[in-house]
BALOBA-1460 file (C-alpha; in Angstrom, 3 decimals):
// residues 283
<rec num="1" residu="x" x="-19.165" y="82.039" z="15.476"/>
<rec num="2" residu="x" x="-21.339" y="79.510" z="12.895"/>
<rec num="3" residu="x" x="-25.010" y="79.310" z="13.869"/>
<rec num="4" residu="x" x="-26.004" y="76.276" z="16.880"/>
<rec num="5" residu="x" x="-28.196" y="73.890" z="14.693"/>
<rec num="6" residu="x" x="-32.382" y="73.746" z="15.497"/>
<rec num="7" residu="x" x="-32.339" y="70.163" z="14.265"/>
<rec num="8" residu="x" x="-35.642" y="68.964" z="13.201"/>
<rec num="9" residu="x" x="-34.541" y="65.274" z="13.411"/>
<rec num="10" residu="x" x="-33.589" y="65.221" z="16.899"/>
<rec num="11" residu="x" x="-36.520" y="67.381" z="18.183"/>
<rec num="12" residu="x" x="-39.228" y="65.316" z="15.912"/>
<rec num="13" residu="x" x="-37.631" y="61.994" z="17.686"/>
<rec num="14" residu="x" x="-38.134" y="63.510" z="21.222"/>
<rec num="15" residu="x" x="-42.085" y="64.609" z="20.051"/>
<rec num="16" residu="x" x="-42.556" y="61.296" z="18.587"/>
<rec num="17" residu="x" x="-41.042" y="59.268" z="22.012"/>
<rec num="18" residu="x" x="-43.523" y="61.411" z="24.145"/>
<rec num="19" residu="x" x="-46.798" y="60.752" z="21.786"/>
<rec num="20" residu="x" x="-45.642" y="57.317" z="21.407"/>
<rec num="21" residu="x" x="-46.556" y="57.022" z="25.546"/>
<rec num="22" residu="x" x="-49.726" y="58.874" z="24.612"/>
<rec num="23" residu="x" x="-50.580" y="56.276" z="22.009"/>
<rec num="24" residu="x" x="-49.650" y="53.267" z="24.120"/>
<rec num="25" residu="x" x="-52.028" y="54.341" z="26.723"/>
<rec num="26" residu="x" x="-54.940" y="54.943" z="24.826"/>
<rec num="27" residu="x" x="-54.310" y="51.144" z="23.137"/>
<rec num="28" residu="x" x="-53.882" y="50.055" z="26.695"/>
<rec num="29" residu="x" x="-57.955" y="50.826" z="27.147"/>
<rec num="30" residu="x" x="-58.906" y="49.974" z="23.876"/>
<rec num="31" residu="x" x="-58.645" y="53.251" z="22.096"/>
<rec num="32" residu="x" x="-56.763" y="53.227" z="18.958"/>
<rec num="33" residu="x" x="-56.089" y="56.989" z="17.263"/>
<rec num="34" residu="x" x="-57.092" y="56.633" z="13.743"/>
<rec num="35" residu="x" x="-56.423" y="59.116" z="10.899"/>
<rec num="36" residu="x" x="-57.629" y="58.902" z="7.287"/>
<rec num="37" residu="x" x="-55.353" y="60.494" z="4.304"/>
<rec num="38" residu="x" x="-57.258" y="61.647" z="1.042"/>
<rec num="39" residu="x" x="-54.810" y="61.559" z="-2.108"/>
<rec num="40" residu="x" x="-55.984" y="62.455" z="-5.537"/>
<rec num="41" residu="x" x="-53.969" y="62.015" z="-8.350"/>
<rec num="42" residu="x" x="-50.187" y="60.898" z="-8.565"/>
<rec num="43" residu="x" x="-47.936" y="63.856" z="-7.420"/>
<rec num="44" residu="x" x="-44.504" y="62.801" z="-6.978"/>
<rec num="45" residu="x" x="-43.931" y="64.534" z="-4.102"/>
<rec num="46" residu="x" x="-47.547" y="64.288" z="-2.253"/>
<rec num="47" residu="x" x="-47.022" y="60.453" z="-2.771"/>
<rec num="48" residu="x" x="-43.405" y="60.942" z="-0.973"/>
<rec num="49" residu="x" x="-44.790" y="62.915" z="2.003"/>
<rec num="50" residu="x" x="-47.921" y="60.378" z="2.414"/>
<rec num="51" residu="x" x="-45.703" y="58.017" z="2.564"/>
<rec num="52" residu="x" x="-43.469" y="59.045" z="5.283"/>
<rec num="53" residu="x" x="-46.939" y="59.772" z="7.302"/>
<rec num="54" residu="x" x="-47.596" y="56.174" z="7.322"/>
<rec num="55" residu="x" x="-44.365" y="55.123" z="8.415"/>
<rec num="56" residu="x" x="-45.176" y="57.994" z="11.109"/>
<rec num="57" residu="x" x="-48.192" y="56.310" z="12.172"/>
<rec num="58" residu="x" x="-46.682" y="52.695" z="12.198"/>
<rec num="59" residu="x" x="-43.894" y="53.953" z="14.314"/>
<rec num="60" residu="x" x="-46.832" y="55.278" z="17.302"/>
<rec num="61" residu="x" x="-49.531" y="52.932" z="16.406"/>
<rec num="62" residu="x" x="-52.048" y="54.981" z="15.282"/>
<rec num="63" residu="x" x="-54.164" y="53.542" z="12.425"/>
<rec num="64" residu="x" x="-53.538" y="54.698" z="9.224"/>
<rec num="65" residu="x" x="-56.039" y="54.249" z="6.306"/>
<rec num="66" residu="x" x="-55.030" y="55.876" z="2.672"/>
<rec num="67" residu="x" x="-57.856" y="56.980" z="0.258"/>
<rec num="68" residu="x" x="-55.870" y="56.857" z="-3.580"/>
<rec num="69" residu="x" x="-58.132" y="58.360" z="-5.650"/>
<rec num="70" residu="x" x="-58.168" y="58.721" z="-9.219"/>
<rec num="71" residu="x" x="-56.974" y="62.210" z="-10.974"/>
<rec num="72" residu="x" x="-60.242" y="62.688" z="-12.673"/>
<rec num="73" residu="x" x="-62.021" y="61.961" z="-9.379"/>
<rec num="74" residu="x" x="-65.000" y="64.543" z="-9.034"/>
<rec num="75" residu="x" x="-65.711" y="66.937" z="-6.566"/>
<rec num="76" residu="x" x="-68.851" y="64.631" z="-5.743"/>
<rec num="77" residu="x" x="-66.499" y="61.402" z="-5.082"/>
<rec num="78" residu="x" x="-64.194" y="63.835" z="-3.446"/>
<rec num="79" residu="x" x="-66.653" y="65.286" z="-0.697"/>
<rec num="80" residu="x" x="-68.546" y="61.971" z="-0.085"/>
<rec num="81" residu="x" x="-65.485" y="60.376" z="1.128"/>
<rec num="82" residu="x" x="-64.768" y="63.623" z="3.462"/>
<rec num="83" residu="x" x="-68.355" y="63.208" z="4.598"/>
<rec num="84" residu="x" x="-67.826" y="59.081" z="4.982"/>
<rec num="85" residu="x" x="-64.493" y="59.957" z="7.397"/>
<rec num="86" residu="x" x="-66.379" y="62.434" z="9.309"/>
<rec num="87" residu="x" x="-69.300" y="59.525" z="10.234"/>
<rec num="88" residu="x" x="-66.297" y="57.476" z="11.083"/>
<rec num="89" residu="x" x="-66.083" y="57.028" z="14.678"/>
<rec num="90" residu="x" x="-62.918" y="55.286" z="14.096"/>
<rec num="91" residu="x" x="-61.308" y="58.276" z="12.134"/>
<rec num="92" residu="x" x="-59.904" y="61.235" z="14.697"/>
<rec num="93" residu="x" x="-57.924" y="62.792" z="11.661"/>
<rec num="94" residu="x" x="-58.881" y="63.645" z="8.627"/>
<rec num="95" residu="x" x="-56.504" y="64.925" z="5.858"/>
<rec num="96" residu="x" x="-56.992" y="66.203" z="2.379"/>
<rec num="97" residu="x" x="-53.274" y="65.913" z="0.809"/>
<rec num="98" residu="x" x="-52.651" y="69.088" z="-1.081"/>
<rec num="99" residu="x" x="-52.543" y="70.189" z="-3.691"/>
<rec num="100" residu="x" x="-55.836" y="68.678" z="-5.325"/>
<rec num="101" residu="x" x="-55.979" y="68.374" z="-9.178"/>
<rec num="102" residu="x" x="-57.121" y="71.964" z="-10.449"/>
<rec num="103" residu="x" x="-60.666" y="71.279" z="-10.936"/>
<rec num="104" residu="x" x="-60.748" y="70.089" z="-7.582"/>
<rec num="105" residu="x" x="-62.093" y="73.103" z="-5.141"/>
<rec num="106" residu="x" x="-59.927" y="72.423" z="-2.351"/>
<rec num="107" residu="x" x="-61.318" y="74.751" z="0.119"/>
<rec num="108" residu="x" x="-64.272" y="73.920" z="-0.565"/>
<rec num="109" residu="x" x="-63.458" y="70.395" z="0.463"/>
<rec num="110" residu="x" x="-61.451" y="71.455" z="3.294"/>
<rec num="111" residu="x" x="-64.551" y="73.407" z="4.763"/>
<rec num="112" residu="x" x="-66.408" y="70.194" z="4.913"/>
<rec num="113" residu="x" x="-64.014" y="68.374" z="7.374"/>
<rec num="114" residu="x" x="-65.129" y="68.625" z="10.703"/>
<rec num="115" residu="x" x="-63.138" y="70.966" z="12.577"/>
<rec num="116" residu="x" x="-62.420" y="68.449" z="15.935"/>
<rec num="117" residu="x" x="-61.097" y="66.127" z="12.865"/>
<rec num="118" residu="x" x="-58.723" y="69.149" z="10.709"/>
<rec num="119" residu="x" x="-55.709" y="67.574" z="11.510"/>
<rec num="120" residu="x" x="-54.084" y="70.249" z="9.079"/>
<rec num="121" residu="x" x="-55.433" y="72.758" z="10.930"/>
<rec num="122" residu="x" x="-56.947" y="74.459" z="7.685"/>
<rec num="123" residu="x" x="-60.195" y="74.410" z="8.556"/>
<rec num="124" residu="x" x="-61.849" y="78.046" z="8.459"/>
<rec num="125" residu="x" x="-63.039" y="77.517" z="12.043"/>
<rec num="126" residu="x" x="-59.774" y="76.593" z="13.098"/>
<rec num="127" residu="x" x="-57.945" y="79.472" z="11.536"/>
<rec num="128" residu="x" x="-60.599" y="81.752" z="12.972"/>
<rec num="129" residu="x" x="-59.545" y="80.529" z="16.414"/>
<rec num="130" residu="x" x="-56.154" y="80.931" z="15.977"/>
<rec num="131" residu="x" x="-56.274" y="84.474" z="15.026"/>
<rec num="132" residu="x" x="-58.272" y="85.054" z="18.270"/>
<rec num="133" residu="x" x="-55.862" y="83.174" z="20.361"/>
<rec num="134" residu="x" x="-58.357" y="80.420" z="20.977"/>
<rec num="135" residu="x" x="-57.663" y="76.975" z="21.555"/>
<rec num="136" residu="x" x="-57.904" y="75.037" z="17.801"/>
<rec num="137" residu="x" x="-55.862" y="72.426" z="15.882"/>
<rec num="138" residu="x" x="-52.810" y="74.724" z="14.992"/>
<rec num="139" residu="x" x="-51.484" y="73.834" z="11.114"/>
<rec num="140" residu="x" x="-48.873" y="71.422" z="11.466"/>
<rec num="141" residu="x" x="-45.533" y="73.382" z="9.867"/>
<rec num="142" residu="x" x="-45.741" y="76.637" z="11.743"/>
<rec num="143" residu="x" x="-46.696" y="74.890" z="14.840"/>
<rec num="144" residu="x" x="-43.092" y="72.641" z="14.298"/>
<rec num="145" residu="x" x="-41.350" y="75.841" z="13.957"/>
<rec num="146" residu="x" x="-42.258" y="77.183" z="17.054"/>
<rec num="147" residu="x" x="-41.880" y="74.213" z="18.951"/>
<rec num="148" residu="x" x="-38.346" y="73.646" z="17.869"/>
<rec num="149" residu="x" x="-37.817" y="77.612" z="18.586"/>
<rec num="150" residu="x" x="-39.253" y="76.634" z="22.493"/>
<rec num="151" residu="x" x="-37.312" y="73.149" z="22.640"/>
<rec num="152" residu="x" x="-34.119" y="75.473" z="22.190"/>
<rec num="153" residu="x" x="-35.214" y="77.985" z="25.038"/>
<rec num="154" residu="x" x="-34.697" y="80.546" z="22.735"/>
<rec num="155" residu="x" x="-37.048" y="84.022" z="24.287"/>
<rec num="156" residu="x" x="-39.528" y="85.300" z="21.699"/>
<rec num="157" residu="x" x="-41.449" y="87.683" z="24.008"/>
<rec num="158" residu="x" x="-40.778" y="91.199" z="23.076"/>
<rec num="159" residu="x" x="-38.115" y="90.438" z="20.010"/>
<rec num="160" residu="x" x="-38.858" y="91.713" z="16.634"/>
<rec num="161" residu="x" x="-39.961" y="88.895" z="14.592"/>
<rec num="162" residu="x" x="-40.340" y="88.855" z="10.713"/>
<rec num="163" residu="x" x="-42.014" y="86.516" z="8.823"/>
<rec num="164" residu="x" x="-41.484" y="86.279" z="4.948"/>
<rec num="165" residu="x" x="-44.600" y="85.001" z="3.563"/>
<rec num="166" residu="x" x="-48.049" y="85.255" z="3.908"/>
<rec num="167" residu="x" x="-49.629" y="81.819" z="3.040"/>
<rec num="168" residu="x" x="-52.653" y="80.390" z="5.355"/>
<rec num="169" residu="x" x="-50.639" y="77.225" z="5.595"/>
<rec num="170" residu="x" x="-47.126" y="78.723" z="7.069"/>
<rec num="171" residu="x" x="-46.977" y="82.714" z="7.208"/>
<rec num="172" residu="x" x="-50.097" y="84.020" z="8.376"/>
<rec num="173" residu="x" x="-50.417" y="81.665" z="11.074"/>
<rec num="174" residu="x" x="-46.859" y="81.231" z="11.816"/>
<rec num="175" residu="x" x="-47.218" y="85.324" z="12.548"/>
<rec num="176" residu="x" x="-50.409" y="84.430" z="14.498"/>
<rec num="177" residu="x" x="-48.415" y="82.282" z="17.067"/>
<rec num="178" residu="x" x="-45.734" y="84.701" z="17.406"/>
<rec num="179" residu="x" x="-48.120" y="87.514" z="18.448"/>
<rec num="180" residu="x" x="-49.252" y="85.186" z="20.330"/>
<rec num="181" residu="x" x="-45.543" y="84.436" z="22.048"/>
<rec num="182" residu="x" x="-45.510" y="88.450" z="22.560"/>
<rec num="183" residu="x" x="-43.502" y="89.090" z="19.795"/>
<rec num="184" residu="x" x="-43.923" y="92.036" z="17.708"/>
<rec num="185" residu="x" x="-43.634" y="90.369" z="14.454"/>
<rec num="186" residu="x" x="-43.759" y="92.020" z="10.844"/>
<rec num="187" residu="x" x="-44.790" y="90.159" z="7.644"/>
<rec num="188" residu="x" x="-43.139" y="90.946" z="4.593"/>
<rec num="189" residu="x" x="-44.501" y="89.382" z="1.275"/>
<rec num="190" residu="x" x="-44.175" y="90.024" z="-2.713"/>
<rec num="191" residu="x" x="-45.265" y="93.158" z="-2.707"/>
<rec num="192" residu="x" x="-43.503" y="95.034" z="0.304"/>
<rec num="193" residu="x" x="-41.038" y="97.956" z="-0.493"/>
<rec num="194" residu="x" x="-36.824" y="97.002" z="0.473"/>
<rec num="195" residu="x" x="-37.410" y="93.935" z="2.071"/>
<rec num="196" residu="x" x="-33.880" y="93.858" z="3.568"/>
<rec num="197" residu="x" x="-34.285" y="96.868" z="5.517"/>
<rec num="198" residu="x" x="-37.382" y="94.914" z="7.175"/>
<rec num="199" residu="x" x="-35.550" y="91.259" z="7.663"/>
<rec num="200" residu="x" x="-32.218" y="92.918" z="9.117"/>
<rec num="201" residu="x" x="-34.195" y="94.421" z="11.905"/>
<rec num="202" residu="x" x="-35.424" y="90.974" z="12.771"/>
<rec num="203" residu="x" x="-34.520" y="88.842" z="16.140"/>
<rec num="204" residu="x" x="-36.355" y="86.354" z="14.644"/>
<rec num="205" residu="x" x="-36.356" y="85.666" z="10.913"/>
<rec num="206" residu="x" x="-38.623" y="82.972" z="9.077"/>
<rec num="207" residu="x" x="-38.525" y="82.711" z="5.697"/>
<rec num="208" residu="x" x="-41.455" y="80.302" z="3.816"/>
<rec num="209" residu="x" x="-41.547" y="82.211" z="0.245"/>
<rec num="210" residu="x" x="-40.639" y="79.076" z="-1.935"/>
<rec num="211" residu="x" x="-37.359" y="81.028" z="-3.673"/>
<rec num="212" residu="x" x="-34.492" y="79.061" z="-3.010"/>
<rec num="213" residu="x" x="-31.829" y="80.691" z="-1.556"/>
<rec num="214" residu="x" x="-33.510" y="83.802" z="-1.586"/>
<rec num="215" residu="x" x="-32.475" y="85.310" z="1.653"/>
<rec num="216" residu="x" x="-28.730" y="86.393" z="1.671"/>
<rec num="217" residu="x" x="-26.550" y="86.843" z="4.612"/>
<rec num="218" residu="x" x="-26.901" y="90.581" z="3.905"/>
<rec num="219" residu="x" x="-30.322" y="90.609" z="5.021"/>
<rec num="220" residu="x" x="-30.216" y="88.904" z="8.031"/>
<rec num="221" residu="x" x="-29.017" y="90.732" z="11.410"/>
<rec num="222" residu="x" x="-25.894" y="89.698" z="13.213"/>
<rec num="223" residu="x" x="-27.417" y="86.948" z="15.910"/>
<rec num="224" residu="x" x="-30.812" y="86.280" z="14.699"/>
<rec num="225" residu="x" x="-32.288" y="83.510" z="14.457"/>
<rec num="226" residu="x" x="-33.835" y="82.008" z="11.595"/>
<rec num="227" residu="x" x="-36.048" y="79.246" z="10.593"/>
<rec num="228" residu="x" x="-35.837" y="78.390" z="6.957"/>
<rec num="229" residu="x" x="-39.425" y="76.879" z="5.809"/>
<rec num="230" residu="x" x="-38.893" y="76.514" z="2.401"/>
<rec num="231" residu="x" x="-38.146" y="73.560" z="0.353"/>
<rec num="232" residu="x" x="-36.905" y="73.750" z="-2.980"/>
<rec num="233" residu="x" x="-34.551" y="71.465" z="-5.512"/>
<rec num="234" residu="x" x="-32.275" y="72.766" z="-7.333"/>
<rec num="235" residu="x" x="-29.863" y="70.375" z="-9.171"/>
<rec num="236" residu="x" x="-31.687" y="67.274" z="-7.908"/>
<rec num="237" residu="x" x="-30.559" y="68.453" z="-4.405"/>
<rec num="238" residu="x" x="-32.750" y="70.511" z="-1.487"/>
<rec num="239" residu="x" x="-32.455" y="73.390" z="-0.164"/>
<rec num="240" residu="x" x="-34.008" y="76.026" z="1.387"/>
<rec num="241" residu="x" x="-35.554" y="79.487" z="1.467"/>
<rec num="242" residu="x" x="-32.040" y="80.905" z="3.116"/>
<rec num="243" residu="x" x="-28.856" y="80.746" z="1.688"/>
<rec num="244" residu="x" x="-27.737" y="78.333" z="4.559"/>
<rec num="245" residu="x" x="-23.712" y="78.527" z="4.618"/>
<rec num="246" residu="x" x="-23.470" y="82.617" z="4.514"/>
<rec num="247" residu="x" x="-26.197" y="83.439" z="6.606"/>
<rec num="248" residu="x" x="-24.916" y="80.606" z="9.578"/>
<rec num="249" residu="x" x="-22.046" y="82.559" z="9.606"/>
<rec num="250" residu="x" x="-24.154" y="85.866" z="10.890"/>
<rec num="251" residu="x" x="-26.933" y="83.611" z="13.234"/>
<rec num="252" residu="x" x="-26.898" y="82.314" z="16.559"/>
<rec num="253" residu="x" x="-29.642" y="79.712" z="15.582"/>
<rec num="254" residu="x" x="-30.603" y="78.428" z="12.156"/>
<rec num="255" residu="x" x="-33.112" y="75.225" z="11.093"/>
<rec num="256" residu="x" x="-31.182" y="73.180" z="7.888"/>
<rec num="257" residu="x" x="-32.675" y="72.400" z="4.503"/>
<rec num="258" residu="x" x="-33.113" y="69.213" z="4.637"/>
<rec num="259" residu="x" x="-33.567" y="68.057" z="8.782"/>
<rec num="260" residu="x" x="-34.880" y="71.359" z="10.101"/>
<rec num="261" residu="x" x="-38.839" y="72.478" z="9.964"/>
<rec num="262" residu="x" x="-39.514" y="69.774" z="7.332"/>
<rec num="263" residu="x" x="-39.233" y="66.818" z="9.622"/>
<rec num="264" residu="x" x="-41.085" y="68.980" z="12.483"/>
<rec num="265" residu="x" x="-44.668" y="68.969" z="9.773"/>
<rec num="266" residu="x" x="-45.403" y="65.315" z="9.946"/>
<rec num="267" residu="x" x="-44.202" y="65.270" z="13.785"/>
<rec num="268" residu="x" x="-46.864" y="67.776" z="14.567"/>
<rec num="269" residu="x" x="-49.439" y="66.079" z="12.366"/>
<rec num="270" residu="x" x="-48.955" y="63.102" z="14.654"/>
<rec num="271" residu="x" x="-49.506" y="65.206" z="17.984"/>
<rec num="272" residu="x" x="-52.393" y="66.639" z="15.985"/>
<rec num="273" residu="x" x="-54.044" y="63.009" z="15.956"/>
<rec num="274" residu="x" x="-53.617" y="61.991" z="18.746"/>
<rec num="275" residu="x" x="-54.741" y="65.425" z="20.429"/>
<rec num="276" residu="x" x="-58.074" y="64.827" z="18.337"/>
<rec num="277" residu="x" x="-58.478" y="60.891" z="19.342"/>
<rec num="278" residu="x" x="-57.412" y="61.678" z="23.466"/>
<rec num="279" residu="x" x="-60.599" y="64.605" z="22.774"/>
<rec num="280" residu="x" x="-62.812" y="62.533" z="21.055"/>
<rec num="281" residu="x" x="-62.111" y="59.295" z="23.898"/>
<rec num="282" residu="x" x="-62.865" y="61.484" z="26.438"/>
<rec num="283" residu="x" x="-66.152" y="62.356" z="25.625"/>
């Protein structure tokens, strides 16, 4: 039987309806969540996605201010307007839109963000929580992932989970919160020996490698579920990580390419902000 759908657009909606209630209160006394967006240069698609997180923010009310900056802006320019948000009682988010120009150090200018204001949840301090199971702003795509994974009731505790990919933006910390969820997860990356024999013992399969199409429906086990981070064009159309036809054939649950974990990111950069501003009213 084909694979029941994890559908990003539905799930982001119902996030989005709930923070909108969040937002309307803190308006109601006053308090308006603000978050600040850094963009350097003219990337095609970091223009696209910076766009759709102001139409985000219009949608909940949360004030959205857009820093364009030059391609041959300096790391000086760079970290004094990091610095400038952080003084910014008025900012609660603060987001650095990668990836930077390449003589841009972007973790060095990540590092200077404060940490109650790492909206992207890059922030060393912030991925130094996570892998202790602390409370910390979680990055915003893995987070999605396993909130549509909970919105579907499906159990993680105690299945094998496998994560393909070992990125600090998706697979490291996407592993992170499935330890957390008791799973015992594997992570598989370029360099590990018959990756097949690894993903077709997983429960739980996430794949965030940047190959399209890479994993086949040979490599996935009858009734797992996967969640396909990747994004990739090929032939002016999207697609994912998984080769999505075959291997719903073989799942029980499987996020598309596009709708799935894509539209989750910006969702969860939204609860993100307005976690920081509800924090930073209350004090």
């Amino acid at each position: 039987m084909p694979a029941q759908i994890l559908d990003g657009k539905i799930i982001s909606a119902q996030l989005e309806a709930e923070l909108k209630l969040r937002v309307d209160a803190m308006v109601a006394q006053g308090n308006i969540p603000g978050l600040t967006v850094i963009l350097v240069g003219d990337d095609p698609a970091s223009q696209t996605y910076v766009a759709n997180k102001e139409k985000a923010c219009a949608r909940l009310g949360v004030r959205s201010t857009t820093l364009r900056m030059p391609a041959d802006t300096t790391q000086e320019a760079l970290e004094a307007e990091i610095i400038k948000a952080n003084a910014d009682p008025a900012v609660h988010g603060i987001l650095v839109q990668l990836p930077l120009p390449r003589h841009l150090d972007s973790d060095r200018a990540l590092s200077l963000i404060l940490p109650e204001k790492d909206v992207d949840g890059f922030h060393d301090i912030n991925a130094g929580r996570l892998s202790r199971g602390l409370d910390c702003v979680v990055a915003c795509t893995p987070k999605g992932a396993l909130h549509m994974l909970k919105t579907a009731g499906i159990d993680i505790s105690g299945k094998e989970a496998v994560v393909v990919g070992r990125s600090n933006i998706v697979g490291k910390p996407m592993a992170l919160l499935l330890l957390q969820e008791n799973a015992t997860v594997t992570v598989c990356h370029s360099r590990t020996k018959d990756l097949a024999e690894h993903t077709r013992r997983a429960d739980i399969l996430v794949a965030a490698i940047g190959k399209p199409r890479f994993i086949t429906a040979d490599m996935v086990k009858e009734g797992a579920v996967v969640v396909d981070v990747g994004i990739n064009r090929v032939d002016g159309k999207l697609c994912g990580d998984v080769d999505f036809e075959p291997v719903a054939e073989k799942a029980s649950w499987i996020t598309p390419v596009p709708g799935g974990v894509g539209k989750m990111t910006i969702a969860m950069l939204m609860s993100n902000t307005v976690d920081a501003a509800e924090k930073a009213f209350a004090k």
